[in-house]
C-alpha positions in Angstrom: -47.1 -6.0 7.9 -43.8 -5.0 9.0 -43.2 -1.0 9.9 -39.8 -0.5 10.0 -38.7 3.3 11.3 -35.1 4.0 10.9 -32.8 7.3 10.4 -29.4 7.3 8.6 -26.0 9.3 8.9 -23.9 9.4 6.0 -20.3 11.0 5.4 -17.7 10.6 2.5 -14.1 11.4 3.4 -12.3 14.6 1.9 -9.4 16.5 2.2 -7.6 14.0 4.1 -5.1 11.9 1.8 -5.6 10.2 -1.6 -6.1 7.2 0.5 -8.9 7.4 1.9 -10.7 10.3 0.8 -13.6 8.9 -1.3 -14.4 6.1 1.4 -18.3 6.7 2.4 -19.5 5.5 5.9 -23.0 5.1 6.5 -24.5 4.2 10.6 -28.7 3.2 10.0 -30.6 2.5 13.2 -33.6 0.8 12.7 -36.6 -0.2 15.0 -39.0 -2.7 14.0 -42.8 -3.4 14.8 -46.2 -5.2 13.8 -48.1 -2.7 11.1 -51.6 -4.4 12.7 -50.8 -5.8 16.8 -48.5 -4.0 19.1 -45.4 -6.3 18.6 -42.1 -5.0 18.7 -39.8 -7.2 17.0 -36.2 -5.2 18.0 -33.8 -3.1 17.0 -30.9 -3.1 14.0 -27.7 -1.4 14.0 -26.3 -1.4 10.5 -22.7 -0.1 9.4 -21.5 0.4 6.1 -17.7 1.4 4.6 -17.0 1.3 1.2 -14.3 2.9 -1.0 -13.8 3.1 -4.8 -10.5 2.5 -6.5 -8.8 1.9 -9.6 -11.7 3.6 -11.6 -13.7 0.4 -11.9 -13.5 -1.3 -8.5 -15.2 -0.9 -5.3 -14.4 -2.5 -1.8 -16.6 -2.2 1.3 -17.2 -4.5 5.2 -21.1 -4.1 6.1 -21.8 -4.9 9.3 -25.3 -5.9 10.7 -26.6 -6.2 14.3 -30.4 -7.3 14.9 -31.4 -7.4 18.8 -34.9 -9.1 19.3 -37.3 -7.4 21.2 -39.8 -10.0 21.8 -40.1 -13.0 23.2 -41.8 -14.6 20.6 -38.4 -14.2 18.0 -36.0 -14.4 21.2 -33.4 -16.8 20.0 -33.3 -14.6 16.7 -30.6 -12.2 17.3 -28.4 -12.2 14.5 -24.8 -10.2 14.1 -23.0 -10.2 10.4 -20.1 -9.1 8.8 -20.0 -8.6 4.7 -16.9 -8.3 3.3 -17.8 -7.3 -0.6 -16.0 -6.5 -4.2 -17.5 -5.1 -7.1 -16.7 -4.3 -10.6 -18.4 -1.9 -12.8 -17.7 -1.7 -16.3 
């Protein structure tokens, strides 16, 4: 199996203007490994931003970075971006 141990800081902005308060930012680090054989398969950065508006809308850019640890995934570092839009009725 996959143990994945990771820790998350959260903040949602207030006080500032009518803007941007609202807007929640989230950084994750996460550092994954074999449940059953010693293999460490790397590291993730993850960042998240996402602000409501107009009562039913929300907006929000994810960005993902995954470093490979091992040379068995080497080849397998991945970096995205997620632009996103939601509704919510």
């Amino acid at each position: 199996g996959l143990q994945d141990i990771y820790g998350t800081i959260a903040y949602t902005v207030s006080g500032l203007h009518e803007t941007v308060d609202g807007t929640s930012l989230e950084l994750t680090y996460h550092d994954f490994s074999s449940d059953y054989t010693n293999i460490d398969y790397g590291t993730e950065w993850d960042f998240n931003i996402e602000k409501k508006f107009a009562k039913y809308y929300t907006t929000g850019i994810k960005y993902a970075d995954y470093n490979s640890n091992n040379t068995a995934v080497a080849g397998n570092d991945v970096t995205k971006v997620i632009f996103s839009l939601g509704v919510k009725f």
